[in-house]
PDB file of N, CA, C and O in Angstrom:
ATOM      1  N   UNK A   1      -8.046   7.270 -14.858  1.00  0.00           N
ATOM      2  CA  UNK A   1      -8.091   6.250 -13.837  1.00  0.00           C
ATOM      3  C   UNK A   1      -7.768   6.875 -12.485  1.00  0.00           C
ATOM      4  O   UNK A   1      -6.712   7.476 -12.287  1.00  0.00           O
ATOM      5  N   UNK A   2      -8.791   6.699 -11.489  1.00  0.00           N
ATOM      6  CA  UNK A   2      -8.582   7.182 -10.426  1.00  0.00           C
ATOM      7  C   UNK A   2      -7.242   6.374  -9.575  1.00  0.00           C
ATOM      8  O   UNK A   2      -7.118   5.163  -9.757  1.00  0.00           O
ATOM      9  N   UNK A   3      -6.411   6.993  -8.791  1.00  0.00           N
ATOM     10  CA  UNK A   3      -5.484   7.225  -8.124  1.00  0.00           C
ATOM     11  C   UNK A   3      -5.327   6.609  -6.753  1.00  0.00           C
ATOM     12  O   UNK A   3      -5.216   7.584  -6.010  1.00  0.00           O
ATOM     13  N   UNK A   4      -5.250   5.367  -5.925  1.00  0.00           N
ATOM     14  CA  UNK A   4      -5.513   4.950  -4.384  1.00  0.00           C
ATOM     15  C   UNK A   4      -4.601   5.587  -3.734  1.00  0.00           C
ATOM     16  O   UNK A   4      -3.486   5.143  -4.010  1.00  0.00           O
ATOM     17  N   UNK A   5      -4.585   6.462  -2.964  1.00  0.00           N
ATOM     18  CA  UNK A   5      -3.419   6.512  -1.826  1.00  0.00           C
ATOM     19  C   UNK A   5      -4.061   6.225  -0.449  1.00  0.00           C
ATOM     20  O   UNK A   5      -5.025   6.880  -0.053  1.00  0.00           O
ATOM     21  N   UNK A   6      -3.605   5.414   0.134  1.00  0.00           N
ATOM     22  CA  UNK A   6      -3.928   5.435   1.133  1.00  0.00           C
ATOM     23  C   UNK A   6      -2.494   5.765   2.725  1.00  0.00           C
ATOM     24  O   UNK A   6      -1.326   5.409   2.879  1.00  0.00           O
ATOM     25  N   UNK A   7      -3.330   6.473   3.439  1.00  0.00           N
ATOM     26  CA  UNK A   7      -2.577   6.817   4.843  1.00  0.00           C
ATOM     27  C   UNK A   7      -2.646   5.537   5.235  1.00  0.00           C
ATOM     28  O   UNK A   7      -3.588   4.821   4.897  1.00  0.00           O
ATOM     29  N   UNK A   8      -1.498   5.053   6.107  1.00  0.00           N
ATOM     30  CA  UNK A   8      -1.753   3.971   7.149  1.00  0.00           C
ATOM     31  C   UNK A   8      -1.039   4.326   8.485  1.00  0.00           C
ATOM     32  O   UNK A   8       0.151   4.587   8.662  1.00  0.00           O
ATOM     33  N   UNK A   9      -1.960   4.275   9.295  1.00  0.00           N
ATOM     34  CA  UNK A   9      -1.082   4.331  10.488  1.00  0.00           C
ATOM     35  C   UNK A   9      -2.509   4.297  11.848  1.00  0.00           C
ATOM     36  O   UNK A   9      -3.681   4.342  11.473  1.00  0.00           O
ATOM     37  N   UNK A  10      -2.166   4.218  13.308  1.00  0.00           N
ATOM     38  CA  UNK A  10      -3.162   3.992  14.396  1.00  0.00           C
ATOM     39  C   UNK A  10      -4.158   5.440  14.519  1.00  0.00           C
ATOM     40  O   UNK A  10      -4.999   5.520  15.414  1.00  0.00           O
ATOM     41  N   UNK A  11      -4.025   6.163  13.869  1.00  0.00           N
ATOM     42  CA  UNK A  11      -4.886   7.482  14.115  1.00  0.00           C
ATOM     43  C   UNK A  11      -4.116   8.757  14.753  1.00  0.00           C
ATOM     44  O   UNK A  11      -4.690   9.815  15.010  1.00  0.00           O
ATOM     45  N   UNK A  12      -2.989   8.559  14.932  1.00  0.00           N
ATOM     46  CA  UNK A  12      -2.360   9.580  15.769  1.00  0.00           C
ATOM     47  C   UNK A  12      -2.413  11.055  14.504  1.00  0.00           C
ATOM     48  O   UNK A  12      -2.627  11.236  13.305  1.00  0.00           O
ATOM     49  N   UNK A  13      -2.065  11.827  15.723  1.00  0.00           N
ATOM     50  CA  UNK A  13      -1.547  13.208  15.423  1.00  0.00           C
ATOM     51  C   UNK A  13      -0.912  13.170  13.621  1.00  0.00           C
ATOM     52  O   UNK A  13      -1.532  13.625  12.660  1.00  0.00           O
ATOM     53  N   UNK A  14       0.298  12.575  13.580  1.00  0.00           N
ATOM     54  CA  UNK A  14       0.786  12.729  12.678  1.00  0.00           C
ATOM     55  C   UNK A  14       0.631  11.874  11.404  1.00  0.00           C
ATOM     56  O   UNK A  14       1.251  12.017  10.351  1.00  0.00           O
ATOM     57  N   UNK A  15      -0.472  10.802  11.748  1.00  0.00           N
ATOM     58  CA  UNK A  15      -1.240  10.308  10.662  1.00  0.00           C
ATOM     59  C   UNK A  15      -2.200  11.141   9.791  1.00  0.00           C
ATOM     60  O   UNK A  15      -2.244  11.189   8.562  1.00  0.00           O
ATOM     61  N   UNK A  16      -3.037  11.855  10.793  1.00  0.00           N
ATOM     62  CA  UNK A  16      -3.635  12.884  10.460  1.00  0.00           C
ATOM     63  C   UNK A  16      -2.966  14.580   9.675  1.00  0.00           C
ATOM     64  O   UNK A  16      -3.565  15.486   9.098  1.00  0.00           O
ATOM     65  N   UNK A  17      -1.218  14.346  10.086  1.00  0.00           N
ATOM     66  CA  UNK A  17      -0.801  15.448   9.300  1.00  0.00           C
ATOM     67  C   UNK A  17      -0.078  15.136   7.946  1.00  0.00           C
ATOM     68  O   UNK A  17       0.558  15.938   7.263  1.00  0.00           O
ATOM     69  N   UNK A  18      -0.330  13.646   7.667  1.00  0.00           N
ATOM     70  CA  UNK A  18       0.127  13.045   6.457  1.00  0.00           C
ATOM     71  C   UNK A  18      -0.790  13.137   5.612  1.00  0.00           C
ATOM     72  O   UNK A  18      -0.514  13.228   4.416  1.00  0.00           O
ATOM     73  N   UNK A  19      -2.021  13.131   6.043  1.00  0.00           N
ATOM     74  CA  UNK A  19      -3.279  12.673   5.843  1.00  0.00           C
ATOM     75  C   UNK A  19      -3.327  14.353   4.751  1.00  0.00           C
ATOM     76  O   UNK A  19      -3.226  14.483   3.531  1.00  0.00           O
ATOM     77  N   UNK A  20      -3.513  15.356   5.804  1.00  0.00           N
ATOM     78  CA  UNK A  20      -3.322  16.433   5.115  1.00  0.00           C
ATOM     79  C   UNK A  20      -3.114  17.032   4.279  1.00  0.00           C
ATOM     80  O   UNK A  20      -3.768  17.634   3.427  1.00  0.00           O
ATOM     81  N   UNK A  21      -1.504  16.780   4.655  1.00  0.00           N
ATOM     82  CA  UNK A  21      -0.390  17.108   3.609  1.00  0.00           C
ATOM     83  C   UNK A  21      -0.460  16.323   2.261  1.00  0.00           C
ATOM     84  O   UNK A  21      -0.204  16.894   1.201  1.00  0.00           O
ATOM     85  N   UNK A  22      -0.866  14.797   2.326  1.00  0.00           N
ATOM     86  CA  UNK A  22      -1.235  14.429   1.097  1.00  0.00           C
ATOM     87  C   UNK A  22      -2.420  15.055   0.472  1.00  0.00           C
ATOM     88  O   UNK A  22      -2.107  14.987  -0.717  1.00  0.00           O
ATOM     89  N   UNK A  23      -3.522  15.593   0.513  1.00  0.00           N
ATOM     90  CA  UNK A  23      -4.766  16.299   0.410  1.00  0.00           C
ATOM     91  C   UNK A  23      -4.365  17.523  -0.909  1.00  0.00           C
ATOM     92  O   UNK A  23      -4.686  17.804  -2.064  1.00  0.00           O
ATOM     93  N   UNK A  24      -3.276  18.057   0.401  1.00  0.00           N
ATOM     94  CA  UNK A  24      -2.692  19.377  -0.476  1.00  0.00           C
ATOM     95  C   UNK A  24      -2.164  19.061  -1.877  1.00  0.00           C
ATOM     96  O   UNK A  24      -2.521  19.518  -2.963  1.00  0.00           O
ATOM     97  N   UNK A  25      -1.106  18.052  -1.539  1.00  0.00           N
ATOM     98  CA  UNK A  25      -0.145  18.007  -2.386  1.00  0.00           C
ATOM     99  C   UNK A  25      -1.010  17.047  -3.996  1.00  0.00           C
ATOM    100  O   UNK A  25      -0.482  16.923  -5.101  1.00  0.00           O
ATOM    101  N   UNK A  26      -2.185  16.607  -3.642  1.00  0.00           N
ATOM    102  CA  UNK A  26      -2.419  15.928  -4.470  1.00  0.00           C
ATOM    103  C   UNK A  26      -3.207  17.024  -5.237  1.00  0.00           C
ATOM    104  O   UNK A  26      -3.052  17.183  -6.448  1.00  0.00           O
ATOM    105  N   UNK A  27      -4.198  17.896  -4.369  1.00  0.00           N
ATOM    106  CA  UNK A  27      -4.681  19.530  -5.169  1.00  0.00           C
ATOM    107  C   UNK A  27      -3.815  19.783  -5.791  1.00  0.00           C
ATOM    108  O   UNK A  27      -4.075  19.809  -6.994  1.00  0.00           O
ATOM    109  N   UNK A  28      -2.287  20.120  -5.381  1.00  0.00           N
ATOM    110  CA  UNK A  28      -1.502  21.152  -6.336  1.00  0.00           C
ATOM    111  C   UNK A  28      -1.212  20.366  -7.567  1.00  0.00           C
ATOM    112  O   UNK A  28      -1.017  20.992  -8.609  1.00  0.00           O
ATOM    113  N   UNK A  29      -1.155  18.885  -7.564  1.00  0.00           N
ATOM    114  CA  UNK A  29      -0.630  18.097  -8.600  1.00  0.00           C
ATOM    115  C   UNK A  29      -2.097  17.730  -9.542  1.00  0.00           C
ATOM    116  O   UNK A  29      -2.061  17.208 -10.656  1.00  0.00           O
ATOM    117  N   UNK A  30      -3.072  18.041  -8.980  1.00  0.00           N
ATOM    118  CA  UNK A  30      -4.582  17.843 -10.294  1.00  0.00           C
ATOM    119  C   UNK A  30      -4.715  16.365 -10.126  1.00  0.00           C
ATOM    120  O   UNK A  30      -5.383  15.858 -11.028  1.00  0.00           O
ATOM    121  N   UNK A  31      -4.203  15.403  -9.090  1.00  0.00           N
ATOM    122  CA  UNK A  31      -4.703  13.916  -9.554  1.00  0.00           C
ATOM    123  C   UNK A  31      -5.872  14.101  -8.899  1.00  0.00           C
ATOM    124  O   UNK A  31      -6.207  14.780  -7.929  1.00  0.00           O
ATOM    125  N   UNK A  32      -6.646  13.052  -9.928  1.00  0.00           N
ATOM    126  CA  UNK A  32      -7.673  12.331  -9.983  1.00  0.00           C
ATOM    127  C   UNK A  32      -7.362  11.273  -8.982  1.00  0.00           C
ATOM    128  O   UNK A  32      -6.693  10.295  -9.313  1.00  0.00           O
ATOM    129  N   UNK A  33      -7.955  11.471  -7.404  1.00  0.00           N
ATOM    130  CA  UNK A  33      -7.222  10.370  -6.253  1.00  0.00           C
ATOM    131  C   UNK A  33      -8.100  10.394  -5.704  1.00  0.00           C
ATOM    132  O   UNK A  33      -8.858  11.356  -5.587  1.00  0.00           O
ATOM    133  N   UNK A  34      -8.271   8.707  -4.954  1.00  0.00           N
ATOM    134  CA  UNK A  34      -8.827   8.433  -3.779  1.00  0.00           C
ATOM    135  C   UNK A  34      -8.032   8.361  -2.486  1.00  0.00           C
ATOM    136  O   UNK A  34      -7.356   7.363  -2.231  1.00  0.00           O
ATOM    137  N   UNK A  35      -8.102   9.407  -1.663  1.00  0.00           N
ATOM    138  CA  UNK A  35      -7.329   9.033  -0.739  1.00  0.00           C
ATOM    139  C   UNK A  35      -7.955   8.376   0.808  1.00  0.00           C
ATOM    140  O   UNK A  35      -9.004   9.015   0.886  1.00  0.00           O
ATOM    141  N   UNK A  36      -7.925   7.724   1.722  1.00  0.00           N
ATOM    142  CA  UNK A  36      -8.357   7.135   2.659  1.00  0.00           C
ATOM    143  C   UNK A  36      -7.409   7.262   4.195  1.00  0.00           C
ATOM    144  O   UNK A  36      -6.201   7.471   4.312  1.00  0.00           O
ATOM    145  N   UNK A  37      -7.945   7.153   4.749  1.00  0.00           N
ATOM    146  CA  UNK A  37      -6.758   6.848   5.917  1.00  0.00           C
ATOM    147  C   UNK A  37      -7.385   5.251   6.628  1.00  0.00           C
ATOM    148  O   UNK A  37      -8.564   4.925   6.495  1.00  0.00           O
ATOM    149  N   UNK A  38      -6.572   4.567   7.219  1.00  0.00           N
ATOM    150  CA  UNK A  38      -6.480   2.993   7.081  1.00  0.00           C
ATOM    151  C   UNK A  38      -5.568   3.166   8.287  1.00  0.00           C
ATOM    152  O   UNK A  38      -4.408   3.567   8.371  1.00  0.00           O
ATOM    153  N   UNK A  39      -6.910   2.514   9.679  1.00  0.00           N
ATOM    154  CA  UNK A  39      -6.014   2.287  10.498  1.00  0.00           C
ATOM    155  C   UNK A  39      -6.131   0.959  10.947  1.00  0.00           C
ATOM    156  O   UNK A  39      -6.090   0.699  12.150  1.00  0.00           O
ATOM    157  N   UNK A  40      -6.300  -0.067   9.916  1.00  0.00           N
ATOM    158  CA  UNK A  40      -6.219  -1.390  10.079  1.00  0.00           C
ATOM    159  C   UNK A  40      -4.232  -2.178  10.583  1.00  0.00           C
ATOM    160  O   UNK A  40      -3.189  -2.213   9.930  1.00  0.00           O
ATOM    161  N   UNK A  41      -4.560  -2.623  11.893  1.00  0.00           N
ATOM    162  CA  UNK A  41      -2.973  -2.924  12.173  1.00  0.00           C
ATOM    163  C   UNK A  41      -3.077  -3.999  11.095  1.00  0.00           C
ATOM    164  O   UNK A  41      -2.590  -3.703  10.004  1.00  0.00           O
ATOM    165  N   UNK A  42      -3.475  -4.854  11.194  1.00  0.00           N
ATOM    166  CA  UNK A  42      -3.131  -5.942   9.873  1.00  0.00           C
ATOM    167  C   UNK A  42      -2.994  -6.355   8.890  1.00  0.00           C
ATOM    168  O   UNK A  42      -2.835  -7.514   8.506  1.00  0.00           O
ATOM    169  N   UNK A  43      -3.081  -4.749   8.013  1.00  0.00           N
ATOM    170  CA  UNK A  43      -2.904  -4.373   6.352  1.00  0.00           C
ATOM    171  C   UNK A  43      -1.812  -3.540   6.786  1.00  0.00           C
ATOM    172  O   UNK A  43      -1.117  -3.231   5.818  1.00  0.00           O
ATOM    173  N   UNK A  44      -1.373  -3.032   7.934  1.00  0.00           N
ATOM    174  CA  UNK A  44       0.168  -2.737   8.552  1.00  0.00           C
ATOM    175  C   UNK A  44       1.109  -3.823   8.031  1.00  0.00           C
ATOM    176  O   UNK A  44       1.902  -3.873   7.090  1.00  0.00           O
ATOM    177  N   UNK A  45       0.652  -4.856   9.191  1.00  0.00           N
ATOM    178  CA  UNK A  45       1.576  -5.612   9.151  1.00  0.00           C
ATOM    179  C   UNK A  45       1.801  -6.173   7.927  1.00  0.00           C
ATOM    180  O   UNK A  45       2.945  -6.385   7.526  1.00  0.00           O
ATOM    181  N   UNK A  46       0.734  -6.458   7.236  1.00  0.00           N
ATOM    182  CA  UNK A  46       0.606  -7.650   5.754  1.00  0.00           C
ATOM    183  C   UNK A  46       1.543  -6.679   5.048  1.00  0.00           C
ATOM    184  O   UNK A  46       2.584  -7.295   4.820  1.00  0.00           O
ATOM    185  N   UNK A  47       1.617  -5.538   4.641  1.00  0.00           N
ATOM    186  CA  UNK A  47       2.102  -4.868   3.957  1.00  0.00           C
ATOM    187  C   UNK A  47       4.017  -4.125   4.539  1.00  0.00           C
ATOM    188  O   UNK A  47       4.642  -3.121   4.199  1.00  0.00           O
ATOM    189  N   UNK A  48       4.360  -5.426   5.642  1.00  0.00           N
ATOM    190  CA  UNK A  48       5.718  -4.869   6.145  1.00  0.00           C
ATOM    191  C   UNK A  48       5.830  -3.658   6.523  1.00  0.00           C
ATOM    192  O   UNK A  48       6.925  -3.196   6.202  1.00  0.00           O
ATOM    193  N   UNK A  49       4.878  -2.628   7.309  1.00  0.00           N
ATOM    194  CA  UNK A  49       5.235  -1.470   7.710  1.00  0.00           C
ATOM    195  C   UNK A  49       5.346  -1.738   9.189  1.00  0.00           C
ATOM    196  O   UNK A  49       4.666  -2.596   9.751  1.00  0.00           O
ATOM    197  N   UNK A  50       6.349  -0.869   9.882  1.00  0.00           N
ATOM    198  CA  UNK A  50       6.988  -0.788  10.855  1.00  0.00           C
ATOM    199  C   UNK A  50       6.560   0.003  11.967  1.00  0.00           C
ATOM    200  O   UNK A  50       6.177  -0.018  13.137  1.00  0.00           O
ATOM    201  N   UNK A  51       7.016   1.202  10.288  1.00  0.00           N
ATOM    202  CA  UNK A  51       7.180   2.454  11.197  1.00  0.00           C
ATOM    203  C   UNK A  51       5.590   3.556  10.717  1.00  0.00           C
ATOM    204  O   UNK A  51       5.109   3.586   9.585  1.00  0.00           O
ATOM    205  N   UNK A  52       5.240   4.081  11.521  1.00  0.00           N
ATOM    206  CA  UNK A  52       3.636   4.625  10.703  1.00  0.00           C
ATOM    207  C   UNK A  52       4.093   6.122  10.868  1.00  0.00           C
ATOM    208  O   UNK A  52       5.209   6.229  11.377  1.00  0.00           O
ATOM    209  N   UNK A  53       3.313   7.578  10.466  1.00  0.00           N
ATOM    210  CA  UNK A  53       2.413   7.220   9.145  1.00  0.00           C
ATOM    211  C   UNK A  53       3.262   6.125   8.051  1.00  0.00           C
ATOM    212  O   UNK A  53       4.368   5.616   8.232  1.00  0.00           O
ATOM    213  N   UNK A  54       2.381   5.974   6.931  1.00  0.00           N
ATOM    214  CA  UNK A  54       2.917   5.651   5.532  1.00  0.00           C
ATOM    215  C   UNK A  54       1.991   5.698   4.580  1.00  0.00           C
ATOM    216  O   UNK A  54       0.856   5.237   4.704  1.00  0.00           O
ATOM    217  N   UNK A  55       2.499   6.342   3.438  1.00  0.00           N
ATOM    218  CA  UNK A  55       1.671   6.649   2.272  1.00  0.00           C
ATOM    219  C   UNK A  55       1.855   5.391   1.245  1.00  0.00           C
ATOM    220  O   UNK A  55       2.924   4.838   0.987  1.00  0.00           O
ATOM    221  N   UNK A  56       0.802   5.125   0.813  1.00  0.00           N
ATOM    222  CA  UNK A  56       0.735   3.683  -0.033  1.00  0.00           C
ATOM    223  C   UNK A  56      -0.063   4.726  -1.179  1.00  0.00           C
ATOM    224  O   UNK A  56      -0.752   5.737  -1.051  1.00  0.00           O
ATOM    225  N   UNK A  57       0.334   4.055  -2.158  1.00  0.00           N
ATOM    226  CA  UNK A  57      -0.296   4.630  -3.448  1.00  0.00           C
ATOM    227  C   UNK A  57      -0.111   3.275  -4.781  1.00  0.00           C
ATOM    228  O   UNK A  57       0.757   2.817  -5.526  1.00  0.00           O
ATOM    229  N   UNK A  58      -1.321   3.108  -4.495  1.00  0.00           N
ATOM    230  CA  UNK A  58      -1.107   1.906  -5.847  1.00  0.00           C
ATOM    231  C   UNK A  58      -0.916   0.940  -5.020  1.00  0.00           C
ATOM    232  O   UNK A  58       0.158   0.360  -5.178  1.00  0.00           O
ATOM    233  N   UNK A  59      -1.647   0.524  -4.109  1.00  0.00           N
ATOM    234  CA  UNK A  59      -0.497  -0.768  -3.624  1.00  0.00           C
ATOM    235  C   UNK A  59       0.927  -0.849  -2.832  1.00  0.00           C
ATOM    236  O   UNK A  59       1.252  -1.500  -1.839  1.00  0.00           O
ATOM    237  N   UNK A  60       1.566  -0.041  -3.562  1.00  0.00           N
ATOM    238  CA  UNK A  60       2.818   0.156  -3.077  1.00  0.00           C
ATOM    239  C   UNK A  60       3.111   1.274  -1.883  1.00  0.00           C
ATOM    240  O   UNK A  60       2.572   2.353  -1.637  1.00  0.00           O
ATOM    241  N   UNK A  61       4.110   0.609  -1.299  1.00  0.00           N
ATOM    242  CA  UNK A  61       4.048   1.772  -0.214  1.00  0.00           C
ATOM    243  C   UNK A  61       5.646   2.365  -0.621  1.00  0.00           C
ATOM    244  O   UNK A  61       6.759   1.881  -0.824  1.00  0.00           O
ATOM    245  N   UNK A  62       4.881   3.968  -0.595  1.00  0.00           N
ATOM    246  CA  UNK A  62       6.592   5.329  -1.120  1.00  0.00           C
ATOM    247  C   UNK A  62       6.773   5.878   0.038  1.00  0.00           C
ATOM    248  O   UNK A  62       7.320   6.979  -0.021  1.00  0.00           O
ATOM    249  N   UNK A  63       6.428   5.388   1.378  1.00  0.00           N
ATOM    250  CA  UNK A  63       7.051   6.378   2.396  1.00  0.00           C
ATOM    251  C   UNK A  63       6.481   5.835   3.578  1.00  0.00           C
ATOM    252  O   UNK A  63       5.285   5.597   3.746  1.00  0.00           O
ATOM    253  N   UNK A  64       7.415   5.650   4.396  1.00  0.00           N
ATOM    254  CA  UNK A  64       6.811   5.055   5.974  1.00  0.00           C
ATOM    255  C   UNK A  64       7.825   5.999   7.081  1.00  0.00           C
ATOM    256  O   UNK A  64       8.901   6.517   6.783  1.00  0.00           O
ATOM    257  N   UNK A  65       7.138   6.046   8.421  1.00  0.00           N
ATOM    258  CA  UNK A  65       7.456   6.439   9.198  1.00  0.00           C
ATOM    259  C   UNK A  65       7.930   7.879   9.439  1.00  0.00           C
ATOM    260  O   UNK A  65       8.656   8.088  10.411  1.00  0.00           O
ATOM    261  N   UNK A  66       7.632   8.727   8.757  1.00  0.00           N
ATOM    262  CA  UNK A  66       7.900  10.417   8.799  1.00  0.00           C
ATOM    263  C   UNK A  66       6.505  11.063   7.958  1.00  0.00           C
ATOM    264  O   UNK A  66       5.874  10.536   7.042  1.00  0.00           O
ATOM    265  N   UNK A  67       6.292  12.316   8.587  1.00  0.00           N
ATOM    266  CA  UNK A  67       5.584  13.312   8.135  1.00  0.00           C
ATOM    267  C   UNK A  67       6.021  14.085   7.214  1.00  0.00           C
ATOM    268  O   UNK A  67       6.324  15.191   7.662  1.00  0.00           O
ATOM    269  N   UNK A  68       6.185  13.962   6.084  1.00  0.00           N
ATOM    270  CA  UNK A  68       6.847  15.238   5.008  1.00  0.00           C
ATOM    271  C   UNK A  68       6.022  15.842   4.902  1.00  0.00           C
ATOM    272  O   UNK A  68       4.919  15.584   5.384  1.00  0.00           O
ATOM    273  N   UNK A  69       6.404  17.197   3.991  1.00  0.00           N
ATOM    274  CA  UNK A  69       5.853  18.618   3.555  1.00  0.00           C
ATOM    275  C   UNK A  69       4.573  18.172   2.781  1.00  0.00           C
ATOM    276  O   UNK A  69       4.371  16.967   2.633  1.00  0.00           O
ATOM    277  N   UNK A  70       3.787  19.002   2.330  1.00  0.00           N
ATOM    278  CA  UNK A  70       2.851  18.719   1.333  1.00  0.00           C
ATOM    279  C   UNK A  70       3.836  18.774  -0.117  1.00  0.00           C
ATOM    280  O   UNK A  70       3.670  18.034  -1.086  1.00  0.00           O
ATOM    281  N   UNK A  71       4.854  19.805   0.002  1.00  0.00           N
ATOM    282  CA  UNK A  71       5.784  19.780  -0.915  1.00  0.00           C
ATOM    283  C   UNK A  71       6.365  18.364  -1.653  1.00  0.00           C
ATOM    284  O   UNK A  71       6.082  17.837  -2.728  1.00  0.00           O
ATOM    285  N   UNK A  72       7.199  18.041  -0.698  1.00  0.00           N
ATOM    286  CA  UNK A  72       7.580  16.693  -0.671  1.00  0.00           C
ATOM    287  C   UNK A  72       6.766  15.781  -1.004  1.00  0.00           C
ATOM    288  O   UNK A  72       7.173  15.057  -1.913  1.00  0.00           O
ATOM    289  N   UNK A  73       5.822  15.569  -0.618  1.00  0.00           N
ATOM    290  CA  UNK A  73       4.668  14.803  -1.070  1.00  0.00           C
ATOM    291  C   UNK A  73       4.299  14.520  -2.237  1.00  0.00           C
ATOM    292  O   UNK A  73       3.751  13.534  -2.732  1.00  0.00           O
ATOM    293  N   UNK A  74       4.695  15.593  -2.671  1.00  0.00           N
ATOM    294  CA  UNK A  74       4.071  16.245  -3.968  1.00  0.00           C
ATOM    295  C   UNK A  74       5.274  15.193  -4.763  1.00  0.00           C
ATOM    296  O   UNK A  74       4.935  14.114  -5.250  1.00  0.00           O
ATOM    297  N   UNK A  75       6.731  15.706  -4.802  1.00  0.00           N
ATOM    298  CA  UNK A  75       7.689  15.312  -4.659  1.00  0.00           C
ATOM    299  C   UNK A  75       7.938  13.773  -4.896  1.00  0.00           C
ATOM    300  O   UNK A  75       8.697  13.406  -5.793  1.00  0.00           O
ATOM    301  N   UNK A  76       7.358  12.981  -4.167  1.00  0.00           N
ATOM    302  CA  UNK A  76       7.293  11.477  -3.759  1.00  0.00           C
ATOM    303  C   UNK A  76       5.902  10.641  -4.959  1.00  0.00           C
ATOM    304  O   UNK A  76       6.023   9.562  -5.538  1.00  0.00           O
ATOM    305  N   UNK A  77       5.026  11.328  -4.996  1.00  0.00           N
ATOM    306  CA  UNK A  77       4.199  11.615  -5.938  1.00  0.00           C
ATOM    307  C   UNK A  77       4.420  11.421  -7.356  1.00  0.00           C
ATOM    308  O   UNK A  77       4.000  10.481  -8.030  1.00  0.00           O
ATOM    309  N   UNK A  78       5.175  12.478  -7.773  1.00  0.00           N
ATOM    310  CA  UNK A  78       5.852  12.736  -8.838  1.00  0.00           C
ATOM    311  C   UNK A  78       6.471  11.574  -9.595  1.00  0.00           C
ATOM    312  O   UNK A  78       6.261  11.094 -10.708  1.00  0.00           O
ATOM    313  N   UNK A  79       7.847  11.106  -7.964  1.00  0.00           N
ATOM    314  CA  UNK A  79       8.229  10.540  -8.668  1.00  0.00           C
ATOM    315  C   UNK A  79       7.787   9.157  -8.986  1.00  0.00           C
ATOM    316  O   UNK A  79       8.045   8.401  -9.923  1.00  0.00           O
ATOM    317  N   UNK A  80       7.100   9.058  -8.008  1.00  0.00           N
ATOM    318  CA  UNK A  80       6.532   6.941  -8.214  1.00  0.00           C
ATOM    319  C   UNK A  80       5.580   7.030  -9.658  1.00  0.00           C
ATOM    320  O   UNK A  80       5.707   6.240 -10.593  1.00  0.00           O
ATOM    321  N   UNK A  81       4.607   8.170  -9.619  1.00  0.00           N
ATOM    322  CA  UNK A  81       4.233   8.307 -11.277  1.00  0.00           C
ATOM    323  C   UNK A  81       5.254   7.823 -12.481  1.00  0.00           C
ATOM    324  O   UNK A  81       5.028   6.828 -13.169  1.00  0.00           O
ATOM    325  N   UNK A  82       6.549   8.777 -12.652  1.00  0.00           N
ATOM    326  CA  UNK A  82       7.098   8.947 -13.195  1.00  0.00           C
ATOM    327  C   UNK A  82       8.193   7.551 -13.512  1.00  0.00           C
ATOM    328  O   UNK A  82       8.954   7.498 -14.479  1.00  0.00           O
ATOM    329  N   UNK A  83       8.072   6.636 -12.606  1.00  0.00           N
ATOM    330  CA  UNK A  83       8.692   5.581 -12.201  1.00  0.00           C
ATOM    331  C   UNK A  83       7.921   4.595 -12.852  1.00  0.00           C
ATOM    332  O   UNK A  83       8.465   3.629 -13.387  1.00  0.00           O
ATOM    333  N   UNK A  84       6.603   4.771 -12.850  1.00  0.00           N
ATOM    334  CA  UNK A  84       5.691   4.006 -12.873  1.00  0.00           C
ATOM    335  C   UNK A  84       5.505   3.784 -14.849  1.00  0.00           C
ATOM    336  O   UNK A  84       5.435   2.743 -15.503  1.00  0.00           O
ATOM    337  N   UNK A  85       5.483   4.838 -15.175  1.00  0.00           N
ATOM    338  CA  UNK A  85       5.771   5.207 -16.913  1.00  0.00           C
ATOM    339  C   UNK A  85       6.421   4.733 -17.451  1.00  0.00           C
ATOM    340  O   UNK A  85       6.103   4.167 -18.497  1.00  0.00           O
ATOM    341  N   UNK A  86       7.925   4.757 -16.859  1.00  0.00           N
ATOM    342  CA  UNK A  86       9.066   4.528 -17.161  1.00  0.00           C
ATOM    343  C   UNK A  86       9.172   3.017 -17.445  1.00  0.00           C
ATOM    344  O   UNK A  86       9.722   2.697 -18.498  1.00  0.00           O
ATOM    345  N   UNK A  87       8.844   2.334 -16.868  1.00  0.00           N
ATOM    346  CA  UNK A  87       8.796   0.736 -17.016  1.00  0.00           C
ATOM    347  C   UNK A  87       8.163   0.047 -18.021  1.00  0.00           C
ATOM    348  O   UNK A  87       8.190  -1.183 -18.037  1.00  0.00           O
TER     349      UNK A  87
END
């Protein structure tokens, strides 16, 4: 089953280095992902984000308002999978 992540944020600089860094981090991890970038303000707002970038995956959003590593990413990734099992 393919994978949604989507970027959200107005297009800036560091939307685009989330954008990235998720790219990487999802190569090093082998998912099967769609990723998008989404600079709709009103799936912002509907979805309570504040602060932009933010990585949504599944629906859910695991990270708003900072640029992490591709590492980290990876990281954040991991664990909402792993979270996601668990239940």
């Amino acid at each position: 089953m393919t994978t949604d992540i989507r970027i959200l944020g107005p297009g800036c600089f560091r939307c685009q280095a989330l954008y990235e860094n998720t790219l990487l981090a999802v190569g090093e991890l082998g998912l099967d992902a769609e990723i998008t970038k989404v600079e709709d303000i009103s799936e912002m707002l509907t979805r309570g984000i504040m602060a932009t970038p933010a990585l949504v995956v599944d629906d859910q959003v695991v990270m708003a308002g900072n640029v992490p590593s591709p590492h980290r990413v990876g990281e954040l990734l991991s664990h909402f999978f792993a979270s996601r099992t668990d239940g």
